[in-house]
DRENMIRO-346031 format. One record per residue: residue in three letters; x, y, z of N, C-alpha, C, CB in turn. Coordinates in steps of 0.02 Angstrom, whole numbers, padded with zeros to 5 digits, always signed. Glycine has a CB too. Example, Ala and Ser with C-alpha at 12.3 -4.5 7.8 and 13.67 -1.06 7.14 Angstrom:
<atoms>
ALA+00660-00284+00390+00615-00225+00390+00660-00165+00390+00565-00224+00452SER+00642-00112+00354+00684-00053+00357+00645+00002+00394+00704-00030+00286
</atoms>
This chain:
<atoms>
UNK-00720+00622-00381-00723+00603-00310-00680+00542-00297-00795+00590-00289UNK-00684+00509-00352-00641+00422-00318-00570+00440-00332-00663+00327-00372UNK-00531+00495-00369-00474+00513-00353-00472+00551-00281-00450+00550-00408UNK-00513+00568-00256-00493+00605-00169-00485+00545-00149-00553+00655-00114UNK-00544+00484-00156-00532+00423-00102-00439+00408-00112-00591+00338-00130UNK-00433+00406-00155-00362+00364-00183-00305+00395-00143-00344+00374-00275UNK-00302+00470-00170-00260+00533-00162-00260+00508-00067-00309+00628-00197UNK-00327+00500-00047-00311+00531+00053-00273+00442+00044-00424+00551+00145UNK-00294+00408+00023-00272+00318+00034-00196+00323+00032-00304+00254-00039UNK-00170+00367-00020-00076+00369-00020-00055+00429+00018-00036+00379-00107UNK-00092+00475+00031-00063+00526+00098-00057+00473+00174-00136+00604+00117UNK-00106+00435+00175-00105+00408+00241-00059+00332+00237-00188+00398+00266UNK-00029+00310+00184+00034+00253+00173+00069+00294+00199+00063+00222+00099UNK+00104+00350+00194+00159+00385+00195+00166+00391+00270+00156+00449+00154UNK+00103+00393+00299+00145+00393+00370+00153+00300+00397+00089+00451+00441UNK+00158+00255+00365+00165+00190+00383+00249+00214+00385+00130+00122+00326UNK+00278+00161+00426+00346+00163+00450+00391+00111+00375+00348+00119+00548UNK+00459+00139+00383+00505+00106+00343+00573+00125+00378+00500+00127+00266UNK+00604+00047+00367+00675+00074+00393+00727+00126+00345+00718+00005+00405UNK+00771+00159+00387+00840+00180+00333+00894+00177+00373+00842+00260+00296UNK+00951+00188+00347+00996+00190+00353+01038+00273+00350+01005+00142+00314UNK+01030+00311+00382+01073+00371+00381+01132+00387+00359+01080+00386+00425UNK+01157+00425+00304+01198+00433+00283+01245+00485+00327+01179+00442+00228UNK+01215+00520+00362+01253+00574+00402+01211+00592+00471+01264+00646+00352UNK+01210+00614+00541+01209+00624+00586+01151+00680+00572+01272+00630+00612UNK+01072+00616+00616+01007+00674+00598+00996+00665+00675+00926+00651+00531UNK+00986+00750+00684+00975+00780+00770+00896+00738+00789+00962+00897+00774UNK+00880+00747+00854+00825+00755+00879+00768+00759+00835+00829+00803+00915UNK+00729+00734+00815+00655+00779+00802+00587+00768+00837+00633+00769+00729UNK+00562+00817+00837+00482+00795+00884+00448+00816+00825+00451+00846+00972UNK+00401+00744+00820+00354+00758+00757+00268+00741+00804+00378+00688+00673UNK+00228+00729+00759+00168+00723+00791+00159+00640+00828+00110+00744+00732UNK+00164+00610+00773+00206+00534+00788+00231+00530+00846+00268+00516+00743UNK+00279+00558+00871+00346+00533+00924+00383+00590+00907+00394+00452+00911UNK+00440+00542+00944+00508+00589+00940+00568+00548+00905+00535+00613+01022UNK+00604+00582+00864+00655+00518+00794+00734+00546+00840+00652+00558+00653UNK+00777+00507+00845+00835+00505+00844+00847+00531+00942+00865+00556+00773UNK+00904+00564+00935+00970+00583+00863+01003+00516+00844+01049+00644+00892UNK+01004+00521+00777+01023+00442+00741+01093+00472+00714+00958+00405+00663UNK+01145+00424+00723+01208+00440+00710+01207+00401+00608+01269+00396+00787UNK+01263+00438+00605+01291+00405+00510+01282+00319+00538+01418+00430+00474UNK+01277+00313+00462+01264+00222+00464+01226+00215+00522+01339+00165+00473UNK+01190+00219+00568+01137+00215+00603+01071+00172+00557+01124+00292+00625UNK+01057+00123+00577+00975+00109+00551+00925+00137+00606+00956+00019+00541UNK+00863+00145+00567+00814+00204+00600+00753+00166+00542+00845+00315+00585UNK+00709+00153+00610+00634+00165+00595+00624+00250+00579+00584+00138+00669UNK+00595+00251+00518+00540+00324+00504+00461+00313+00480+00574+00375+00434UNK+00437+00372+00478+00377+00382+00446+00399+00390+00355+00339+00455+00485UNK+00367+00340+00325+00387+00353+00255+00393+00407+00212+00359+00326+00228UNK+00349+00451+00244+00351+00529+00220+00419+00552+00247+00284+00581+00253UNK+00451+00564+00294+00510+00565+00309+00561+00545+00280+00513+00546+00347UNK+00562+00465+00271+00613+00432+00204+00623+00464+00159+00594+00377+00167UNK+00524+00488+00130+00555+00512+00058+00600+00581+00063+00489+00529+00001UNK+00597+00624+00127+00607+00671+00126+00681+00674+00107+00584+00696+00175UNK+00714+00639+00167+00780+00642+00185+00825+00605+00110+00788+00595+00266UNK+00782+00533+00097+00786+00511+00030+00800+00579-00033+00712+00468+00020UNK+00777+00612-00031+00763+00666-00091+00832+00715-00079+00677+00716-00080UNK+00849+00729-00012+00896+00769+00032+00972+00701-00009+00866+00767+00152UNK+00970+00651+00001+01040+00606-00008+01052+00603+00074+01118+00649-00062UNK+01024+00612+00115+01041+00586+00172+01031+00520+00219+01026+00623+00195UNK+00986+00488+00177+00995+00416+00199+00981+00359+00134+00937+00402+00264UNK+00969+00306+00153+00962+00269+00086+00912+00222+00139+01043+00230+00038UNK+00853+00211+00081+00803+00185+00096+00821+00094+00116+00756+00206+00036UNK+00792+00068+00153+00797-00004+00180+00733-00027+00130+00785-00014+00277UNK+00731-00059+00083+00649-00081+00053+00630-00133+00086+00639-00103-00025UNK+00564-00136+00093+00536-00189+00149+00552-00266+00114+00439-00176+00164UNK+00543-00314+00130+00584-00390+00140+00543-00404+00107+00599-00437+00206UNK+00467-00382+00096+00397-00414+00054+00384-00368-00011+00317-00411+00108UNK+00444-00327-00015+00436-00298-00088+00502-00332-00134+00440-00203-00084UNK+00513-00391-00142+00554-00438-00182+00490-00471-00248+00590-00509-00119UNK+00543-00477-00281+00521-00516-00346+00475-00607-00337+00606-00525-00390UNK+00525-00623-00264+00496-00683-00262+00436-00672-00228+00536-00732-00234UNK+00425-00631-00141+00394-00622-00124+00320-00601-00171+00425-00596-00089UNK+00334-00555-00218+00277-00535-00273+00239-00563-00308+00290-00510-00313UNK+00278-00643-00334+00280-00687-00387+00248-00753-00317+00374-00695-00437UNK+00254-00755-00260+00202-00811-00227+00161-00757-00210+00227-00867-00158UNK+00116-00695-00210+00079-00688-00204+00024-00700-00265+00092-00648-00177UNK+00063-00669-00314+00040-00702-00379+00009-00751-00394+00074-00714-00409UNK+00022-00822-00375+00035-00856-00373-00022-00892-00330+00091-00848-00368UNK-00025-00874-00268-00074-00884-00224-00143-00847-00246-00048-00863-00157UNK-00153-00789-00270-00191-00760-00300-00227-00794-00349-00165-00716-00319UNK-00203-00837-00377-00225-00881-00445-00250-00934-00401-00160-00909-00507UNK-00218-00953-00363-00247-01023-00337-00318-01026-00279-00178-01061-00297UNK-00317-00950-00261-00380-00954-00238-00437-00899-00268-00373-00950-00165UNK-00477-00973-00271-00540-00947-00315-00588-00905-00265-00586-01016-00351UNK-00597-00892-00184-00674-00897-00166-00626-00831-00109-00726-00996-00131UNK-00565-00799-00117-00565-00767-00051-00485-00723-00095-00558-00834+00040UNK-00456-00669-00070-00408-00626-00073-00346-00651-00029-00434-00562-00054UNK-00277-00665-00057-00216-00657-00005-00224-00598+00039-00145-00648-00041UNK-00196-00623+00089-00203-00580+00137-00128-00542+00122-00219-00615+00213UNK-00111-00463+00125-00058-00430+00106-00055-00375+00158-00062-00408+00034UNK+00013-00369+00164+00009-00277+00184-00031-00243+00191+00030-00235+00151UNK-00039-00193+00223-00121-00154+00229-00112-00107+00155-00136-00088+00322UNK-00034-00077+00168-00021-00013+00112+00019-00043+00060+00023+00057+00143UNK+00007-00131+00044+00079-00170-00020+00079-00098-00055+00050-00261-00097UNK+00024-00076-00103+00021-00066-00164+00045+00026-00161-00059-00092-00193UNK+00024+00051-00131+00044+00118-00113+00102+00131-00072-00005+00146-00082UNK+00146+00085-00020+00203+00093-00036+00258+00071-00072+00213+00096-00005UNK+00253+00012-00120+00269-00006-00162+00278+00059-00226+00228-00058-00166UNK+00233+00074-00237+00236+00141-00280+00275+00201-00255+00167+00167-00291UNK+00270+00217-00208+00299+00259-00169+00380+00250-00184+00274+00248-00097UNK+00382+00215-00156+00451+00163-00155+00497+00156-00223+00423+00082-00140UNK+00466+00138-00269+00489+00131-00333+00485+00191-00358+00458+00084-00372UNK+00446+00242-00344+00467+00313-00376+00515+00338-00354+00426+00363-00372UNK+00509+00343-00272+00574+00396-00230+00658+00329-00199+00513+00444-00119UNK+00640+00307-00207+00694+00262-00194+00725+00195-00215+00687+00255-00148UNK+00710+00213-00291+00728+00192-00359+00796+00146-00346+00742+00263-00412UNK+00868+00200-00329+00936+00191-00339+00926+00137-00260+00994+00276-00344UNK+00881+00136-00215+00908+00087-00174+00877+00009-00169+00907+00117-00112UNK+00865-00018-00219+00828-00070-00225+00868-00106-00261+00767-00062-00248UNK+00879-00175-00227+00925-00221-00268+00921-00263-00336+00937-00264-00229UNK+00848-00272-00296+00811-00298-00407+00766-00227-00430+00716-00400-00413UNK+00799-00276-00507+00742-00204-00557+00678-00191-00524+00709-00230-00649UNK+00685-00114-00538+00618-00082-00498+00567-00086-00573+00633+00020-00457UNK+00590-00102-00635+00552-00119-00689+00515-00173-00663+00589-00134-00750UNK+00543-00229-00658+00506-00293-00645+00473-00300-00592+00543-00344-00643UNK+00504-00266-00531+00454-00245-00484+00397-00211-00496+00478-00215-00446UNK+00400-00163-00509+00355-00117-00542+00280-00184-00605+00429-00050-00601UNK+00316-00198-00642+00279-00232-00674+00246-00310-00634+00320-00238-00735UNK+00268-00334-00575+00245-00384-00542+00192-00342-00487+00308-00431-00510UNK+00202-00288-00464+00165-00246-00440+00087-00227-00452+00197-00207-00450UNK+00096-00219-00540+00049-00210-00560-00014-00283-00595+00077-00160-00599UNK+00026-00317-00599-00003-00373-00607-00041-00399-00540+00047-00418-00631UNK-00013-00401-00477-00065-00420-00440-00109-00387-00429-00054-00435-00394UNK-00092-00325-00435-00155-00268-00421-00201-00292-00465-00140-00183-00439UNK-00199-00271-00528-00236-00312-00586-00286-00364-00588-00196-00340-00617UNK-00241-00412-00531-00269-00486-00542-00310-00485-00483-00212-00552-00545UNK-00298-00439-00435-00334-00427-00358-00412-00392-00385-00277-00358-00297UNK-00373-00332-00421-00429-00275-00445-00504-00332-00477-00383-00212-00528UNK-00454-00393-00523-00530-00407-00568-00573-00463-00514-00510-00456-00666UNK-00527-00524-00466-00564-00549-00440-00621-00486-00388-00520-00603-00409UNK-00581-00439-00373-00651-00401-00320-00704-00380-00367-00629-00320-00272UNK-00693-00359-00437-00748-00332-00489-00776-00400-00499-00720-00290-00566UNK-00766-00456-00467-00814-00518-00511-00848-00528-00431-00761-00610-00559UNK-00818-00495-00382-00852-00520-00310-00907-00461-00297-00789-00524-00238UNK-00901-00418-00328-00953-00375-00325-01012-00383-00361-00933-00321-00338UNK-01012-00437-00393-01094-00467-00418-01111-00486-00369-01109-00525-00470UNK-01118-00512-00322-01114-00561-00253-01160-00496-00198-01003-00585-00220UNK-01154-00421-00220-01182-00396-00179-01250-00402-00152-01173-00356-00192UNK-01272-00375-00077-01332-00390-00067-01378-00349-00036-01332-00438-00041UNK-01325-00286-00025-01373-00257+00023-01379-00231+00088-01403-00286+00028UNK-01346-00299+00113-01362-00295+00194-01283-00314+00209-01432-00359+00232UNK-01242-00351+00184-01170-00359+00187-01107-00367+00153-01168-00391+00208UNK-01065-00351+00154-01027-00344+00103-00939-00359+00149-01047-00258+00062UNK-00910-00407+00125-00839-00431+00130-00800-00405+00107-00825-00478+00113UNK-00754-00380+00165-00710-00342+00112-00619-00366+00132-00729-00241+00125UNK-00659-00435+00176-00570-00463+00194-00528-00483+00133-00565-00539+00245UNK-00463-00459+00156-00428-00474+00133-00397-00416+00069-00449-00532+00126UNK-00446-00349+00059-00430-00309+00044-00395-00258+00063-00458-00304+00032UNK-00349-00211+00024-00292-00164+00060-00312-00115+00062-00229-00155+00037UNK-00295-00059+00089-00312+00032+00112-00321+00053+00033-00226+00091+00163UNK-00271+00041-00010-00268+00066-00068-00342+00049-00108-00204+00040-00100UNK-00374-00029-00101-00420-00044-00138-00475-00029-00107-00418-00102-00157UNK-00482-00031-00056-00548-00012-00031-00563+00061-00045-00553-00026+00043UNK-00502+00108-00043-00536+00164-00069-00524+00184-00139-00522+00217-00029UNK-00523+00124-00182-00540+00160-00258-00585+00126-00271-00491+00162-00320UNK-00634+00073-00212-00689+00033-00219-00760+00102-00191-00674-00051-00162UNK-00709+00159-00135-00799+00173-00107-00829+00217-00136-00815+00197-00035UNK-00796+00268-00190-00862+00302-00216-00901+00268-00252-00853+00355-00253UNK-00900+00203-00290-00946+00138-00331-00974+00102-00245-00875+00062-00398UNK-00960+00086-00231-01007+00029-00158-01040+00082-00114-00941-00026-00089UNK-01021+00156-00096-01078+00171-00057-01142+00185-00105-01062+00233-00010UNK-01141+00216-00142-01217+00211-00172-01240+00141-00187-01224+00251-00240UNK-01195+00102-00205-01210+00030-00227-01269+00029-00159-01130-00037-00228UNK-01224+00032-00117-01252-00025-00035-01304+00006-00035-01209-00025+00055UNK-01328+00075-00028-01367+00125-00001-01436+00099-00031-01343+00204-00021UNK-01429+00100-00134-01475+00061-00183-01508+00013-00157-01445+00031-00237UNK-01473-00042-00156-01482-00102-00128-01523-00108-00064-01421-00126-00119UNK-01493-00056-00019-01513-00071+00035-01601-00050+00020-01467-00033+00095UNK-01597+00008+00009-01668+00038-00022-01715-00026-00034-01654+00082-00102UNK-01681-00041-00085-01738-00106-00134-01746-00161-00080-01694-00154-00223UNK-01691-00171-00046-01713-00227+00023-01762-00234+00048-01687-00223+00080UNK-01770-00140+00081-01820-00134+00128-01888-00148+00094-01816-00067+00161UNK-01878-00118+00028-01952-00130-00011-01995-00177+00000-01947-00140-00073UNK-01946-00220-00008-01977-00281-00029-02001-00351+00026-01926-00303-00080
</atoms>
């Protein structure tokens, strides 16, 4: 079950927007979203990231990577992550799932190593993942914080927290 949470958590990144750059002349489209273009060659264009990857996969545009998927950008979240003990950086709703996304399908357009990216990636996740597993002793029952957490974590947190809460809540009323 906590792979469906995950699985619907990166179907629904994909429709978050990313810029590109068009390599060749894309017509009209009416999607559910809106309506895209007609975007001429070398044209920059807002899309739906599912789109990117599409056209991405096609060689018809080259992906724009977002300004907060850099090495430095990664390395002060890092960074800030360590330095606070009692609360989560606040990030992107989708950092971690389009980051992945990103580094799989649009590899060749990223200016720093998508290794090191990739590996600074996973380190905050990591370092995000263990402070929320040490904030989940803290549960109570009746409320539960979940600022500062992303789309991606909250749903590989809810098949463990709804029974958690539900338990809890149970033993509350008991007592």
């Amino acid at each position: 079950m906590e792979s469906t949470f995950i699985e619907d958590a990166l179907i629904q990144s994909e429709s978050a927007h990313v810029d590109i750059i068009m390599r060749q002349p894309l017509p009209q489209m009416t999607l559910l979203q809106g309506t895209i273009g007609p975007v001429a060659a070398l044209q920059r264009t807002e899309v739906p990231m599912w789109l990117a990857i599409l056209l991405r996969r096609q060689q018809r545009c080259t992906v724009l990577i977002p300004s907060w998927l850099s090495k430095d950008t990664i390395k002060g979240w890092i960074s800030d992550e360590r330095r606070r003990t009692d609360s989560l950086t606040p990030l992107p709703w989708h950092w971690y799932s389009i980051g992945l996304v990103l580094l799989k399908e649009a590899r060749p357009d990223f200016a720093e190593s998508p290794l090191e990216l990739q590996a600074l990636l996973a380190e905050l996740h990591d370092l995000r993942g263990a402070k929320t597993r040490a904030g989940l002793s803290s549960l109570d029952g009746v409320y539960l914080n979940l600022t500062g957490l992303a789309h991606l974590e909250i749903a590989s947190l809810k098949p463990i927290l709804a029974p958690a809460m539900k338990k809890l809540s149970n033993i509350s009323s008991t007592n």
